[in-house]
MMTF fields as JSON, N, C-alpha, C and O atoms, coordinates in Angstrom:
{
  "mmtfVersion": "1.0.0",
  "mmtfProducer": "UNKNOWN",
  "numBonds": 407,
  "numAtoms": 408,
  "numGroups": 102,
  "numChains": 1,
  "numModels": 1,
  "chainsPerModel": [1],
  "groupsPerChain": [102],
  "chainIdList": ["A"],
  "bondAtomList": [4, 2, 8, 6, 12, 10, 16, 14, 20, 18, 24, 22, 28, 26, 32, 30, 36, 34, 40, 38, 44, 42, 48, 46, 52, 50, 56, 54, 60, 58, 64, 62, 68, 66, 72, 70, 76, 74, 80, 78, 84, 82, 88, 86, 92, 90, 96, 94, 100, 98, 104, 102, 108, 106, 112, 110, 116, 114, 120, 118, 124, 122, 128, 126, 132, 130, 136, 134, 140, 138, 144, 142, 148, 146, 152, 150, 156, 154, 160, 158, 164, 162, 168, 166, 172, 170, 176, 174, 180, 178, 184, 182, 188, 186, 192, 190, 196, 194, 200, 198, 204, 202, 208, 206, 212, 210, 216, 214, 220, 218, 224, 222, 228, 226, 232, 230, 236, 234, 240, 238, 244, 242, 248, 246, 252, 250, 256, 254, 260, 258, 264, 262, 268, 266, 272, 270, 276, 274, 280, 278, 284, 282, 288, 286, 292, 290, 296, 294, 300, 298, 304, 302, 308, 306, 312, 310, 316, 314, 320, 318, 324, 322, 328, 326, 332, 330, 336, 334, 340, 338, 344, 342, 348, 346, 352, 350, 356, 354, 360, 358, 364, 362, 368, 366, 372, 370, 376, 374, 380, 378, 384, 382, 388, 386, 392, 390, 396, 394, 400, 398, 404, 402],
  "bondOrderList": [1, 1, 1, 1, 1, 1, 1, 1, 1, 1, 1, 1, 1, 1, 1, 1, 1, 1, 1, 1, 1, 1, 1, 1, 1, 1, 1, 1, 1, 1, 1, 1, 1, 1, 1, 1, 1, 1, 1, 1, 1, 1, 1, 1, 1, 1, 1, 1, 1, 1, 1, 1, 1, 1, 1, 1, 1, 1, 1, 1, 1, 1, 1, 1, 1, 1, 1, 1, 1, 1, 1, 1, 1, 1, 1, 1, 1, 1, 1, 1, 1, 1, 1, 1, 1, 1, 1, 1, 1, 1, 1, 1, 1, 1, 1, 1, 1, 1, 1, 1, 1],
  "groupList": [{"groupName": "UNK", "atomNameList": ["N", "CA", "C", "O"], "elementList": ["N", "C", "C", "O"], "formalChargeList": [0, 0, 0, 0], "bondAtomList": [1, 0, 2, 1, 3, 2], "bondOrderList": [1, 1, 2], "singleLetterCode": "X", "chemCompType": "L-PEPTIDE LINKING"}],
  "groupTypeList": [0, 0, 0, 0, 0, 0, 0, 0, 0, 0, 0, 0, 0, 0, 0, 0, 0, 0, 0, 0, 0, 0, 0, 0, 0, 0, 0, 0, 0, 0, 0, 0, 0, 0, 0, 0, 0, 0, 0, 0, 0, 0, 0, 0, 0, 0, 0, 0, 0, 0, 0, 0, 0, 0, 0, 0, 0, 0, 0, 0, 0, 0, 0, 0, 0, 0, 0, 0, 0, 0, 0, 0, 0, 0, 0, 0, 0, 0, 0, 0, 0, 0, 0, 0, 0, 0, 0, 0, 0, 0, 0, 0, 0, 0, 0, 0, 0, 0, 0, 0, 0, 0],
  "groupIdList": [1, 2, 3, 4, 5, 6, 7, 8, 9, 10, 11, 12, 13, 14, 15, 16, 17, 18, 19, 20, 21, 22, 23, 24, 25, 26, 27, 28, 29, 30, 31, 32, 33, 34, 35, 36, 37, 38, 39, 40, 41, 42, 43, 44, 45, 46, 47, 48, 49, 50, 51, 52, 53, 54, 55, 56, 57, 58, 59, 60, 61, 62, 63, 64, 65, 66, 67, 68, 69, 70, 71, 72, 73, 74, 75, 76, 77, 78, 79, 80, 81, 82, 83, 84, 85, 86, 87, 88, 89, 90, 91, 92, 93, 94, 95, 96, 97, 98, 99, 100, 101, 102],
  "secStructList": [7, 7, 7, 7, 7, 7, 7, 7, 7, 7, 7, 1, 3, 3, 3, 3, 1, 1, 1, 1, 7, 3, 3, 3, 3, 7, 6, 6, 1, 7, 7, 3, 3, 3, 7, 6, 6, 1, 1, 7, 1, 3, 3, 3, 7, 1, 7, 7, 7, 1, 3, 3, 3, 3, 7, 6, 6, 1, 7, 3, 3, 3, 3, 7, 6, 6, 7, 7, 3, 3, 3, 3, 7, 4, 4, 4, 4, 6, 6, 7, 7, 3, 3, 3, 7, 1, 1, 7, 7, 1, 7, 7, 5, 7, 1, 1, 1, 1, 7, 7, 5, 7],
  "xCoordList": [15.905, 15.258, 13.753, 13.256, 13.05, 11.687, 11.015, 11.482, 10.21, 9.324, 8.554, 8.342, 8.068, 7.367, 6.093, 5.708, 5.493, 3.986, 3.469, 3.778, 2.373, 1.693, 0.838, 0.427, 0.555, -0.145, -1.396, -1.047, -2.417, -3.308, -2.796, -2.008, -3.359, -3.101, -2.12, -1.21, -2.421, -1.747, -1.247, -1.829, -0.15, 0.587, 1.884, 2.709, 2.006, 2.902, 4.102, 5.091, 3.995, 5.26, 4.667, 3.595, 5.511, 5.725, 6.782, 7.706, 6.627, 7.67, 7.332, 6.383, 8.333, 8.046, 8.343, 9.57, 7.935, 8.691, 8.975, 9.943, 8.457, 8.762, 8.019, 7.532, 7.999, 7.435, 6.364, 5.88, 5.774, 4.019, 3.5, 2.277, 4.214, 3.815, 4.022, 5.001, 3.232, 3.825, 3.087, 2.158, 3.376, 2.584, 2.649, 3.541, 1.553, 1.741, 0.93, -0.107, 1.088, -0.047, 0.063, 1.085, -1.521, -1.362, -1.399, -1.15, -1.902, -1.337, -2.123, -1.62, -2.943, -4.155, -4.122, -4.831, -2.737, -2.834, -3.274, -3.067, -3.948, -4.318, -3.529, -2.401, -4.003, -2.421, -3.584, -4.733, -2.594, -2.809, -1.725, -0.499, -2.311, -1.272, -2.108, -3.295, -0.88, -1.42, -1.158, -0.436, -2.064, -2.991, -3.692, -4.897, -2.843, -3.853, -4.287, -4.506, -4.324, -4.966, -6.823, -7.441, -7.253, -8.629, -9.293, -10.484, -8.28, -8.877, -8.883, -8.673, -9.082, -8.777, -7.345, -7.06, -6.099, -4.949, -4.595, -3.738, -5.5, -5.065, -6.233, -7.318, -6.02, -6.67, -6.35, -5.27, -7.472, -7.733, -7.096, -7.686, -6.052, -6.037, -5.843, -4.914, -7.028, -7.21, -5.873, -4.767, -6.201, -4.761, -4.875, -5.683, -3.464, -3.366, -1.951, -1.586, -0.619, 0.154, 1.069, 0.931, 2.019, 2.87, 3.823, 3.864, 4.384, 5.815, 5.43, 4.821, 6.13, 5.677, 7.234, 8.119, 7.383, 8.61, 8.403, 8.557, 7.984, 8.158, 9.296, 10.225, 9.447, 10.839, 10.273, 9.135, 11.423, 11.148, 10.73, 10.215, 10.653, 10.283, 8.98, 8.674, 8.313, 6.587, 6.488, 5.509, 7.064, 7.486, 7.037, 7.401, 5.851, 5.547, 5.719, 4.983, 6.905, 6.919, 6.16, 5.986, 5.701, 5.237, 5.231, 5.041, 5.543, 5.413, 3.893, 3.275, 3.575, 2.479, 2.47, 3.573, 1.588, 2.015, 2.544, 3.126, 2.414, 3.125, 3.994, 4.011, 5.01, 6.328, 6.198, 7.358, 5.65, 5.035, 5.274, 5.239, 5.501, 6.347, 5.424, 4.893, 5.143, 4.272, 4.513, 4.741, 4.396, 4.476, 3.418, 2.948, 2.946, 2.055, 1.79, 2.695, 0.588, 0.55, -0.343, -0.538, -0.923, -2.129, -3.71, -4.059, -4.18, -5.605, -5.321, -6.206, -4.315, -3.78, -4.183, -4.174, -4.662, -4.48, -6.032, -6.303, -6.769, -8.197, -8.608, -8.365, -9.548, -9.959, -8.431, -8.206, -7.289, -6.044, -5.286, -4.482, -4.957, -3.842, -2.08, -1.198, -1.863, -0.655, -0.532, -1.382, 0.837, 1.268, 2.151, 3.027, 2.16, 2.851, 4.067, 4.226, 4.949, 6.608, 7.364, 7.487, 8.169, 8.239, 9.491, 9.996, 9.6, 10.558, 9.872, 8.673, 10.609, 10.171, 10.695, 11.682, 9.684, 10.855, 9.842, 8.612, 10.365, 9.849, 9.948, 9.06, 10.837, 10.765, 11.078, 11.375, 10.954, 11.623, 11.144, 10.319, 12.093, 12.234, 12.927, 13.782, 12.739, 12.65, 13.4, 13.274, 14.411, 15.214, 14.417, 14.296, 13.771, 13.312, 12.601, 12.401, 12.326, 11.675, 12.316, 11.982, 13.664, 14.559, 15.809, 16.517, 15.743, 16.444, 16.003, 16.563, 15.009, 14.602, 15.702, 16.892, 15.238, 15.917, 15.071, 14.052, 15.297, 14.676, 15.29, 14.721],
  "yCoordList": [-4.252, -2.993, -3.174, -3.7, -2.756, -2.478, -1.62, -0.633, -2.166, -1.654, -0.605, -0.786, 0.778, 2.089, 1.328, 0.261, 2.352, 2.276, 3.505, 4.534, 3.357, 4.818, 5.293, 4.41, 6.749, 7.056, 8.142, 8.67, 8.215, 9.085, 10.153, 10.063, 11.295, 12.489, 13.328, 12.79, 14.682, 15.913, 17.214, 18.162, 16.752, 17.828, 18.477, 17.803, 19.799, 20.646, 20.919, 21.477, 20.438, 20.355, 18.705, 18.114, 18.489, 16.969, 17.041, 17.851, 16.062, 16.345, 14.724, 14.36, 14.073, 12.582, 12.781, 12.846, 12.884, 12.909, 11.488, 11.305, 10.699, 8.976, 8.294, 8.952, 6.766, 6.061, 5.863, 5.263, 6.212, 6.263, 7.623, 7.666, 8.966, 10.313, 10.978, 11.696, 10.779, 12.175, 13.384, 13.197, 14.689, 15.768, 16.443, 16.393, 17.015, 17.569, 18.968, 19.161, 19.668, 20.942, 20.886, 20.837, 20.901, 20.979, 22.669, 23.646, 22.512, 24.087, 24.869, 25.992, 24.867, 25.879, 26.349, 27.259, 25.493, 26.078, 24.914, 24.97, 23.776, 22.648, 22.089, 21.811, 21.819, 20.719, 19.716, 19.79, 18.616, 17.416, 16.039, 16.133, 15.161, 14.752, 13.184, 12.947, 12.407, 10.932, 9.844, 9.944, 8.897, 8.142, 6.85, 6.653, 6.246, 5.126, 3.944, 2.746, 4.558, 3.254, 3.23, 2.174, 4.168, 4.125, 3.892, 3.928, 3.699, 3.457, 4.879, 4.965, 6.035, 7.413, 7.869, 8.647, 7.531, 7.702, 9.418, 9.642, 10.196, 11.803, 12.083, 11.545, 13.042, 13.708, 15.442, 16.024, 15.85, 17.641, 18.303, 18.213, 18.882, 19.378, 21.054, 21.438, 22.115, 23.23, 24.289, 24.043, 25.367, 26.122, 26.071, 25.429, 27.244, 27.249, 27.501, 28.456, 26.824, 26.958, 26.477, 25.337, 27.423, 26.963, 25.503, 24.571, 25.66, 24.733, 24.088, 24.406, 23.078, 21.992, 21.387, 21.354, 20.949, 20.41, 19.592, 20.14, 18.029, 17.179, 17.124, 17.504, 16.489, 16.174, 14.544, 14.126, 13.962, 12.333, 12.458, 11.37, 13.243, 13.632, 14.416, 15.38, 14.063, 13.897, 15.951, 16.206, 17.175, 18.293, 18.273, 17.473, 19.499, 19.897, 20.988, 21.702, 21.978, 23.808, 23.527, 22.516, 25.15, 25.36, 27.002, 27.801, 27.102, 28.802, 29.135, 28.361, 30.168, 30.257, 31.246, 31.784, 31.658, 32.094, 33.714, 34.442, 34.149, 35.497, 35.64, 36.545, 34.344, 34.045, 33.77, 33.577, 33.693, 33.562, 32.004, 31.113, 32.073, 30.787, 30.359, 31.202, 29.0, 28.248, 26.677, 25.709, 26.75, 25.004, 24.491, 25.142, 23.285, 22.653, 22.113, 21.423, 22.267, 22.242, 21.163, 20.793, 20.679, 19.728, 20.558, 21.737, 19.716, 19.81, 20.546, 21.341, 20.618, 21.591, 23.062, 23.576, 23.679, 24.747, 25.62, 26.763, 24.504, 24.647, 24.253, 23.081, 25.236, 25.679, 25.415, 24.437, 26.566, 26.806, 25.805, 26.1, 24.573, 23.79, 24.34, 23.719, 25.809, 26.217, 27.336, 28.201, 27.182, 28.785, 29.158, 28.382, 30.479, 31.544, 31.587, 31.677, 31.533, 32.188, 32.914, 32.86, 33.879, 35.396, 34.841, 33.733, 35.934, 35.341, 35.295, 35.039, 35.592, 35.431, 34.214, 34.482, 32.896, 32.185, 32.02, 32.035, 31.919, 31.176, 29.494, 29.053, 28.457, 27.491, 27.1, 27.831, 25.519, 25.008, 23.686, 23.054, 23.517, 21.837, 21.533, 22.297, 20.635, 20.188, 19.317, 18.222, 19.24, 17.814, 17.922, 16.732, 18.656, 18.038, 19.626, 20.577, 19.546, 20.369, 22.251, 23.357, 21.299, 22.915, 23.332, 24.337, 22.12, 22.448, 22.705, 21.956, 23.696, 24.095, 24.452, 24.673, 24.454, 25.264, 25.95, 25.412, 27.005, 27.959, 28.326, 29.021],
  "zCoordList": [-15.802, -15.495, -15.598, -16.593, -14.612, -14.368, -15.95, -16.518, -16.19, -17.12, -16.217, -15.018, -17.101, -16.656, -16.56, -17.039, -15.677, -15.539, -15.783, -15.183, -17.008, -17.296, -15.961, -15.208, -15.647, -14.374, -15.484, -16.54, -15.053, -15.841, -15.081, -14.139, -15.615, -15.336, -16.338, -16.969, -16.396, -16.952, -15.731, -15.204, -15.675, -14.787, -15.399, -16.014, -15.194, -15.682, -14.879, -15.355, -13.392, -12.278, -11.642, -11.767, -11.18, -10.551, -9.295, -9.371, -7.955, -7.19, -6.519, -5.824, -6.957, -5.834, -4.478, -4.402, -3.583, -1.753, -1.4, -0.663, -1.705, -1.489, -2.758, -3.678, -2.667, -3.384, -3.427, -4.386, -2.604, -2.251, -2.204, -2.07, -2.291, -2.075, -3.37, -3.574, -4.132, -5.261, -5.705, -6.49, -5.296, -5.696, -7.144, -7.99, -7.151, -8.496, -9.118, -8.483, -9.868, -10.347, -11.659, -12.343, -12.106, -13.605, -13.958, -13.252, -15.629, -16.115, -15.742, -15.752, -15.468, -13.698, -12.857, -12.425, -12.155, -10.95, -9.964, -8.752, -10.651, -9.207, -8.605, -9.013, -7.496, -6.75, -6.411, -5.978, -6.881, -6.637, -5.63, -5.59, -5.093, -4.396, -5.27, -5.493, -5.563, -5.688, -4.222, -3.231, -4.657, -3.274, -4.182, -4.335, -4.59, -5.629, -4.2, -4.379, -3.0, -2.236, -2.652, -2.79, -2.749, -2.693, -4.603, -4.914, -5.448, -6.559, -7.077, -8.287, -6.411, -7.169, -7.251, -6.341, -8.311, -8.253, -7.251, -6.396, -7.748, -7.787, -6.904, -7.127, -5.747, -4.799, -5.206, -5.3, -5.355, -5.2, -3.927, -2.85, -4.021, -2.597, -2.99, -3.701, -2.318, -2.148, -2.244, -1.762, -2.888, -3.487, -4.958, -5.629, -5.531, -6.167, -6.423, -5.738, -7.437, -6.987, -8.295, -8.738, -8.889, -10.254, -10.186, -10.989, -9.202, -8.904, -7.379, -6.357, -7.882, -6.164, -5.839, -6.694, -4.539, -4.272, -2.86, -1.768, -3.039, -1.861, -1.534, -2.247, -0.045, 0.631, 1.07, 1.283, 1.091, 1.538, 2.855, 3.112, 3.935, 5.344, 5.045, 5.747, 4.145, 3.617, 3.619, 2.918, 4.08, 3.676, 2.538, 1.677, 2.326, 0.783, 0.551, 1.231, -0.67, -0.306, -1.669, -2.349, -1.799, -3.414, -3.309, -2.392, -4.744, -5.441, -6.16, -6.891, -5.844, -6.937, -8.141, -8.24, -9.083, -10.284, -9.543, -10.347, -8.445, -8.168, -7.158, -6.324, -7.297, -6.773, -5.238, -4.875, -4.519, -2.876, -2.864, -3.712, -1.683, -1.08, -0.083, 0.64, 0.052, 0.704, 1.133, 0.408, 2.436, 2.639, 3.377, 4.309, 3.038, 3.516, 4.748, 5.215, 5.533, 6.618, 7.147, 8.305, 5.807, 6.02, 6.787, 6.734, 7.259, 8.066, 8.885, 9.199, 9.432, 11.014, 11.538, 12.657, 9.81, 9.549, 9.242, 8.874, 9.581, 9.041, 8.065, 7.778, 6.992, 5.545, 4.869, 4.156, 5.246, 4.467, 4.504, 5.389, 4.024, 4.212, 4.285, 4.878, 3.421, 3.191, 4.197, 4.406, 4.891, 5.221, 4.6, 4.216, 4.325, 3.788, 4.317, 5.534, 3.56, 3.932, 3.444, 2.22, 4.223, 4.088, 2.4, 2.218, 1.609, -0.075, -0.945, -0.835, -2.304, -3.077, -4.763, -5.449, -5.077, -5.664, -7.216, -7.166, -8.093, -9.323, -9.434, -10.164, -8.866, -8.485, -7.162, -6.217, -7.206, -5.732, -5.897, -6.556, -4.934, -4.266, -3.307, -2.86, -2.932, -1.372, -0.704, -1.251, 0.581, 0.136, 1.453, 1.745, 2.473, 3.565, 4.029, 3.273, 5.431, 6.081, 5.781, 5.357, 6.516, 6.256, 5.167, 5.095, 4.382, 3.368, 1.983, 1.183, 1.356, 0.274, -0.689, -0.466, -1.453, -3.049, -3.742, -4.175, -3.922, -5.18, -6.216, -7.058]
}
């Protein structure tokens, strides 16, 4: 068995989508996505958001602290990376585009 590798960072939700994709929000509200190609493990990405849930089909949903449902849209979207979707969840996760869990 593979020995762990410590990752810096403090996050309060975690969601791997692949082996190279893992999102995350600490106890704030930040979302973060990790990216250790450039030497900065953790990238800031805009929002604010309780619970995160990658899908291996790179799909990111998230809740925020007043239950609103959101998936990621990237750059596509302007300023807003997330659109809004109609529900209301306290968690979630993701096995892909259209198969969520709350």
């Amino acid at each position: 068995m593979a020995d762990w590798v410590k990752v810096t960072g403090a996050l309060s939700a975690i969601s791997a989508g692949s082996r190279t994709t893992v999102w995350g929000v600490n106890a704030g509200s930040a979302i973060y996505r990790y990216n250790n190609y450039d030497g900065n493990p953790w990238t800031g990405i805009p929002g604010g958001l309780s619970d995160i849930g990658a899908a291996a089909d790179g799909t990111v949903w998230g809740v925020n602290g007043g239950h609103q449902i959101y998936r990621y849209v990237g750059d596509s979207d302007g300023a807003n990376p997330w659109k809004g979707i109609a529900g209301s969840l306290a968690r979630i996760d993701a096995g892909s585009r259209t198969n969520v869990w709350g």
